[in-house]
C-alpha beads as a LAMMPS data file, in Angstrom:
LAMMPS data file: protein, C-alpha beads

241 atoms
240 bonds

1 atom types
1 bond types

-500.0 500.0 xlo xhi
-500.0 500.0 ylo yhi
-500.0 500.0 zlo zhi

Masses

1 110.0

Atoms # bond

1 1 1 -293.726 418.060 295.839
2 1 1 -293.399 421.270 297.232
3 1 1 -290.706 423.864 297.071
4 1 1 -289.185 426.358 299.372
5 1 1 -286.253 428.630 298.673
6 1 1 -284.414 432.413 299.062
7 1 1 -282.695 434.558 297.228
8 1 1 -279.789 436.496 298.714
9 1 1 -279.219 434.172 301.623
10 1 1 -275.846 434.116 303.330
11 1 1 -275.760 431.018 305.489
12 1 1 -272.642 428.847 306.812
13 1 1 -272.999 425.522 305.317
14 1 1 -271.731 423.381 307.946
15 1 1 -272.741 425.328 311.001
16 1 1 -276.375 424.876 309.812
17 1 1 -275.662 420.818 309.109
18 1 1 -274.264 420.541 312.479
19 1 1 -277.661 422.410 313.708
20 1 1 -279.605 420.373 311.370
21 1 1 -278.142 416.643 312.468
22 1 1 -278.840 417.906 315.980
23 1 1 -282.165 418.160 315.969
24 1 1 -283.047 414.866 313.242
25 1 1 -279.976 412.901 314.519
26 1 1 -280.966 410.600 311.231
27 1 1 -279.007 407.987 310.250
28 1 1 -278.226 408.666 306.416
29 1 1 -276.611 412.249 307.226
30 1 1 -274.423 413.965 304.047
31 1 1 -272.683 416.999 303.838
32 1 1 -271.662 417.120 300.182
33 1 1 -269.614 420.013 298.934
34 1 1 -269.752 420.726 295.198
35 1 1 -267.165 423.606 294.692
36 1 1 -269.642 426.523 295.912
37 1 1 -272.988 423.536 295.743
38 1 1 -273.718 421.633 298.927
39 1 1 -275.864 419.503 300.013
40 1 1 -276.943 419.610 304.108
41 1 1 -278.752 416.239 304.120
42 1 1 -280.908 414.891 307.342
43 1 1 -282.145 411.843 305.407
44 1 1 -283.671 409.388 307.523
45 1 1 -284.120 406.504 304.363
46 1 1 -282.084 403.902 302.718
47 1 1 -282.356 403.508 298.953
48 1 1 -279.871 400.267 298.563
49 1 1 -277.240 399.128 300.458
50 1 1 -275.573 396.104 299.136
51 1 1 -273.118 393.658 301.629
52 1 1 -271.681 390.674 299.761
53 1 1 -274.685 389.304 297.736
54 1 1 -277.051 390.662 299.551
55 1 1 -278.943 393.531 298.303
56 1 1 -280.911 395.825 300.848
57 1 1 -283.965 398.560 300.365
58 1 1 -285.861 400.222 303.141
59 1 1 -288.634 402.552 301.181
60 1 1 -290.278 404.721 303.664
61 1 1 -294.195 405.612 303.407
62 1 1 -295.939 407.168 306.047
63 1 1 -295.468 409.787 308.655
64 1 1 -297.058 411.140 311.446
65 1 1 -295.993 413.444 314.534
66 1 1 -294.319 413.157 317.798
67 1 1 -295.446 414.619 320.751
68 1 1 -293.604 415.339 324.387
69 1 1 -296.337 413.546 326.273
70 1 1 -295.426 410.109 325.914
71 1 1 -298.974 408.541 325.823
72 1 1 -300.163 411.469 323.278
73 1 1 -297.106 410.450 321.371
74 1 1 -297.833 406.354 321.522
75 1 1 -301.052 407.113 320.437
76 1 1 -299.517 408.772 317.152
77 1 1 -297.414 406.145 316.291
78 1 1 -300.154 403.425 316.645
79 1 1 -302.593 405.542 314.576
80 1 1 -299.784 405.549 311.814
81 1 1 -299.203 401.388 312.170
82 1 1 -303.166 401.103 311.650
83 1 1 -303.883 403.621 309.336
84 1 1 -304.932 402.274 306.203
85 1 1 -304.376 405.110 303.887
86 1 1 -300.248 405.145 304.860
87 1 1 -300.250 401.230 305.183
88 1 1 -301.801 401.369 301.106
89 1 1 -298.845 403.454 300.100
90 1 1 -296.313 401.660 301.828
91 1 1 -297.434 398.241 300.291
92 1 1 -297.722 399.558 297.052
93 1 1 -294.395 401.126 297.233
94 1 1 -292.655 397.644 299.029
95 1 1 -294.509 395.962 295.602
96 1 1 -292.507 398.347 293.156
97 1 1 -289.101 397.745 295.175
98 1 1 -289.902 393.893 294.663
99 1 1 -290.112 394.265 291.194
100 1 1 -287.230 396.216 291.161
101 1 1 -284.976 393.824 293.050
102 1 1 -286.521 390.971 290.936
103 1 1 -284.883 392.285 287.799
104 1 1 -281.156 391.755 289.078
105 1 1 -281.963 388.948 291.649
106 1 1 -280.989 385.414 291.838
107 1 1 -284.271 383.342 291.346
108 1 1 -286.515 382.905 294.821
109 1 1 -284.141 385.131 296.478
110 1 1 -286.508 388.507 296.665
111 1 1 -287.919 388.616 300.637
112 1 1 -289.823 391.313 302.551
113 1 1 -288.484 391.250 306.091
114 1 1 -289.952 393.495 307.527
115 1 1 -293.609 395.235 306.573
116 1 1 -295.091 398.359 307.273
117 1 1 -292.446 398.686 310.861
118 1 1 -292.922 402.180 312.856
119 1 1 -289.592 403.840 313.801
120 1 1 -289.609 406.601 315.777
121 1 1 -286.937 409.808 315.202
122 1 1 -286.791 412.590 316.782
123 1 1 -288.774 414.841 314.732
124 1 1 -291.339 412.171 313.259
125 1 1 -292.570 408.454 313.217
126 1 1 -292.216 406.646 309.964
127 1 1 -293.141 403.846 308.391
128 1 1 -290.388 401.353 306.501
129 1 1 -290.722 398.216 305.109
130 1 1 -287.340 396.144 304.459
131 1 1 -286.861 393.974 301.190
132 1 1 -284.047 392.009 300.270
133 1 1 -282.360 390.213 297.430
134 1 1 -279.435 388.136 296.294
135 1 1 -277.563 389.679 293.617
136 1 1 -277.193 387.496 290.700
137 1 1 -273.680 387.194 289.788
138 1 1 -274.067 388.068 285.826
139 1 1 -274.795 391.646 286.691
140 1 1 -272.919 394.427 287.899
141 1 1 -273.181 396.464 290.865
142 1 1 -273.467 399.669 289.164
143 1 1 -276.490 397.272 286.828
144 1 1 -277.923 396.691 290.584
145 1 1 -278.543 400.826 290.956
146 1 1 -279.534 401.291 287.414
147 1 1 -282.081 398.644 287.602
148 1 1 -283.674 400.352 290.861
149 1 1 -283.236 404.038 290.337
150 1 1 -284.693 405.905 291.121
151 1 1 -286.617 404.700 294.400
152 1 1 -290.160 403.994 294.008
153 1 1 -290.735 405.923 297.492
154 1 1 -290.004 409.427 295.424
155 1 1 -291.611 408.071 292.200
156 1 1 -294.858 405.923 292.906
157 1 1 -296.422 403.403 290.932
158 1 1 -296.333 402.434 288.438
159 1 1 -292.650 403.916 288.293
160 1 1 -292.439 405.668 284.888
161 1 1 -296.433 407.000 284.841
162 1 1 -296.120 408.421 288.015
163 1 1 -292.738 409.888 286.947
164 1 1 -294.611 411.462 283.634
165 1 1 -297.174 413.018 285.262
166 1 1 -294.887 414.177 288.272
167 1 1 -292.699 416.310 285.285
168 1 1 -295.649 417.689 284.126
169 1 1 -297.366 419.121 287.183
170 1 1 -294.477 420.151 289.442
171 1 1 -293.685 423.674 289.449
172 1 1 -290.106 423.121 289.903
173 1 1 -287.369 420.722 288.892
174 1 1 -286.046 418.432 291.843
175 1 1 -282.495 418.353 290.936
176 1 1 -280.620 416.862 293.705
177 1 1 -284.065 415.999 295.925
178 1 1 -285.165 413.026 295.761
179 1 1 -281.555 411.604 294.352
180 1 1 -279.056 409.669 295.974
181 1 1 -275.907 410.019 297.989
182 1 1 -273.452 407.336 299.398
183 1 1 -270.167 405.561 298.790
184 1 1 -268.668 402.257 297.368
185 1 1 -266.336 400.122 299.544
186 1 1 -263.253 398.668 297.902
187 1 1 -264.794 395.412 298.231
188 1 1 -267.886 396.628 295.414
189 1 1 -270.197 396.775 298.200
190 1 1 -272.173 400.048 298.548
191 1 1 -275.062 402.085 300.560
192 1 1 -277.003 405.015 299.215
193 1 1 -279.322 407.078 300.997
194 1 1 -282.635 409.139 299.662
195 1 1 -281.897 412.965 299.314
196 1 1 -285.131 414.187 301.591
197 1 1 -285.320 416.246 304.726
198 1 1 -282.302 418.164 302.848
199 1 1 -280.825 421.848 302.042
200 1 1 -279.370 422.855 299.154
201 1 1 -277.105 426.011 299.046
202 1 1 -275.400 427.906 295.764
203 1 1 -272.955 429.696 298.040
204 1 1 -272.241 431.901 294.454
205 1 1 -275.552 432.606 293.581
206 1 1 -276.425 432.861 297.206
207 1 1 -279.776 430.495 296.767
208 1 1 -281.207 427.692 299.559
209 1 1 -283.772 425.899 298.907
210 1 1 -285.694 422.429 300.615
211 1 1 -288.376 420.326 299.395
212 1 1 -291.015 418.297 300.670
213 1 1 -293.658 415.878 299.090
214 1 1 -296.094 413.416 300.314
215 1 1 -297.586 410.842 298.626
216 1 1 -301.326 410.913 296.655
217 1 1 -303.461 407.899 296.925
218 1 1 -307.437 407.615 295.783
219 1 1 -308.168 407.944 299.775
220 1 1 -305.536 411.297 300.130
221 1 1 -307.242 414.463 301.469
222 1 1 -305.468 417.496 300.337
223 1 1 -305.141 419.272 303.445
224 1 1 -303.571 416.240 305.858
225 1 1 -301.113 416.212 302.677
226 1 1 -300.413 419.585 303.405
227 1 1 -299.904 419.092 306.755
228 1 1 -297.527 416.246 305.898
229 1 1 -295.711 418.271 304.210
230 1 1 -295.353 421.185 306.545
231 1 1 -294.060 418.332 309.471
232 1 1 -291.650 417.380 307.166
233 1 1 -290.483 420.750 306.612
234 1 1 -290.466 421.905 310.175
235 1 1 -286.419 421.141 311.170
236 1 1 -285.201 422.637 308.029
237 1 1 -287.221 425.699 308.099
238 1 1 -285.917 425.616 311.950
239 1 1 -282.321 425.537 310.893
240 1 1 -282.886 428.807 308.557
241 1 1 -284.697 430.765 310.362

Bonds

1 1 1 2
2 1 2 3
3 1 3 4
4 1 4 5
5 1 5 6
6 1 6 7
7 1 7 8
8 1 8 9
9 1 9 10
10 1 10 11
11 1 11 12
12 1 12 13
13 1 13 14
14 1 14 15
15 1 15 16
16 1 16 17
17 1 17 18
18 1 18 19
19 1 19 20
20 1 20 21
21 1 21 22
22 1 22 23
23 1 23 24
24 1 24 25
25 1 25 26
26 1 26 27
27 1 27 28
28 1 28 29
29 1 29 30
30 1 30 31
31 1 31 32
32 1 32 33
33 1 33 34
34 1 34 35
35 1 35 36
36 1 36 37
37 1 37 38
38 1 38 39
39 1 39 40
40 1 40 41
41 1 41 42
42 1 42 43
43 1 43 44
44 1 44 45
45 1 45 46
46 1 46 47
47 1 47 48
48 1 48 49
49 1 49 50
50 1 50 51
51 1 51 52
52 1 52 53
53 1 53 54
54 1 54 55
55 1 55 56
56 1 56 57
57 1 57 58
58 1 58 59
59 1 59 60
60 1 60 61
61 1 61 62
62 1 62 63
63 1 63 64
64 1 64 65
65 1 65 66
66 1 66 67
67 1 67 68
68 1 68 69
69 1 69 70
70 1 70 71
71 1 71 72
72 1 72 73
73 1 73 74
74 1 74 75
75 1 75 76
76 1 76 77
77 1 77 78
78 1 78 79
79 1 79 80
80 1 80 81
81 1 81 82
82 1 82 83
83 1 83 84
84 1 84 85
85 1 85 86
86 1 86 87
87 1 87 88
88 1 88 89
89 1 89 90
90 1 90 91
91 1 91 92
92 1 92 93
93 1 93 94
94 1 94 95
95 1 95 96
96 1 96 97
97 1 97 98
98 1 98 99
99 1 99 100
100 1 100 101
101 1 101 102
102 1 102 103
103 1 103 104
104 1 104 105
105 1 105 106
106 1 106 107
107 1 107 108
108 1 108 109
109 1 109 110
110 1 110 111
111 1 111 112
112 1 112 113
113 1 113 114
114 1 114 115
115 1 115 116
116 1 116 117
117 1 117 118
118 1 118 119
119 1 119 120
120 1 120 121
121 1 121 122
122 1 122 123
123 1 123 124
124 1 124 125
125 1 125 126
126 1 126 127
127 1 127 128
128 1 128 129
129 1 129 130
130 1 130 131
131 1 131 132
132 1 132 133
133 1 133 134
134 1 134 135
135 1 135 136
136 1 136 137
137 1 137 138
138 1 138 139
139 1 139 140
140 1 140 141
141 1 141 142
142 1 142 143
143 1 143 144
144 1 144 145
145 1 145 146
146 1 146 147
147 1 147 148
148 1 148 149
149 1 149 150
150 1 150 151
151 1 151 152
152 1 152 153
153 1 153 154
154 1 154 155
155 1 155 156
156 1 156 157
157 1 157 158
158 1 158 159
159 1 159 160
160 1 160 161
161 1 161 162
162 1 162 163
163 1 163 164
164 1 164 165
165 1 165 166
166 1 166 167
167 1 167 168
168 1 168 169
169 1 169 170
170 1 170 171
171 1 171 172
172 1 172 173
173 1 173 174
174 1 174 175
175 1 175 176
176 1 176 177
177 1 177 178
178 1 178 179
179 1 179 180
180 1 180 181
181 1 181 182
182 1 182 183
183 1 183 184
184 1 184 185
185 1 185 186
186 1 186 187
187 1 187 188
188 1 188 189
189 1 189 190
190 1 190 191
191 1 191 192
192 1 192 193
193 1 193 194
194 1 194 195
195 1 195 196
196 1 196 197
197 1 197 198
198 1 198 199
199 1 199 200
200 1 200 201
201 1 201 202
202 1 202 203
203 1 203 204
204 1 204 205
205 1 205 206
206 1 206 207
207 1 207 208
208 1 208 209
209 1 209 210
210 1 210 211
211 1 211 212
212 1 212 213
213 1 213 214
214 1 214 215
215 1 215 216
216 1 216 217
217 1 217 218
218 1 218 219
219 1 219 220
220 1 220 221
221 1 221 222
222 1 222 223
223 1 223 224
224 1 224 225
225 1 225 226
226 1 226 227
227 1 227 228
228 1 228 229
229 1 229 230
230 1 230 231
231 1 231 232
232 1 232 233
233 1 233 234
234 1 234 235
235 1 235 236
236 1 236 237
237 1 237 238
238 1 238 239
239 1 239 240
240 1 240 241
């Protein structure tokens, strides 16, 4: 994970989420106002939605550019479909969310329905994998969260390891990154997003900051992680600048 902030800022909040949502039109959006906290959130991943029975995670693993030329851009999106080094990450990450379903689920009812798809948004290609599961009835909704949290897309595997050696070697706390935002129906259903491609503002203390990670794998080289990173950083650092 890597970390990007300044001191002294004086930004509008909502001006730069409206500038923000323009140019990732993602689907899992937030503005989230915390007294003088908020939260400017362009997520493009699900964590868990849940309608009925039916429980719902899309991790996403894998990234790669888009380009204006259309056949340079096709050519970026198949390149991330075959790669094997993002398809590795995604499995292993679809894995973990099985397990994690499996713990709440009725018996037989954990699917993957979809493995290692390419979307496209405006700012990047990603790959996300869709897994399902029918919540058995002897636990809880809230049990259903508890059970999965956090997402094995901002943890790896195997979950509490990774999660060890990710509080010793990053710099800087991840507070609200790599959380979750979203809202309960009357009805007990629910859908949370994953807090990525997101600002955070202290309007008192006057301090934004963003984060980005990718993920580390025995076939990662440092440098296209780096570069990961810096595409996923590029609308954010847009917005501020």
């Amino acid at each position: 994970m890597h970390g990007i902030f300044a001191e002294n800022a004086h930004i509008h909040p909502f001006e730069k989420f409206e500038k923000l949502t323009t140019i990732s039109k993602a689907p899992f959006t937030v503005f989230l106002k915390n007294n003088q906290q908020f939260l400017l959130s362009a997520s493009p991943e699900r964590y868990l939605k849940k309608v009925g029975e039916r429980l719902i995670s899309q991790p996403i693993k894998g990234t790669a550019q888009r380009f204006l030329d259309a056949v340079e851009d096709e050519k970026s999106k198949n390149q991330l479909a075959s790669d094997p080094k993002e398809r590795a990450e995604n499995i292993m990450i679809t894995d973990l969310v099985r397990n994690d379903l499996s713990r709440t689920a009725q018996q037989n009812s954990v699917q993957v329905e979809e493995l290692c798809a390419v979307y496209s948004f405006l700012q990047v290609h990603q790959m996300i994998s869709t897994i399902t599961s029918k919540l058995d009835s002897q636990y809880s909704v809230i049990e259903a969260i508890k059970n999965s949290f956090p997402m094995g897309s901002m943890t790896g595997a195997p979950k509490v390891s990774a999660m060890k050696i990710s509080e010793e070697l990053e710099e800087t706390k991840r507070g609200l990154y790599s959380g979750a935002v979203g809202y309960f129906t009357p009805t007990a259903d629910f859908d949370f997003n994953v807090v990525i491609r997101s600002i955070l503002y202290n309007q008192e203390n006057k301090y934004v900051s963003f984060s980005v990670g990718s993920a580390i794998t025995a076939q990662s080289v440092p440098e296209k992680e780096y570069e990961e990173c810096i595409l996923k950083a590029k609308a954010m650092s847009e917005v501020l600048s």
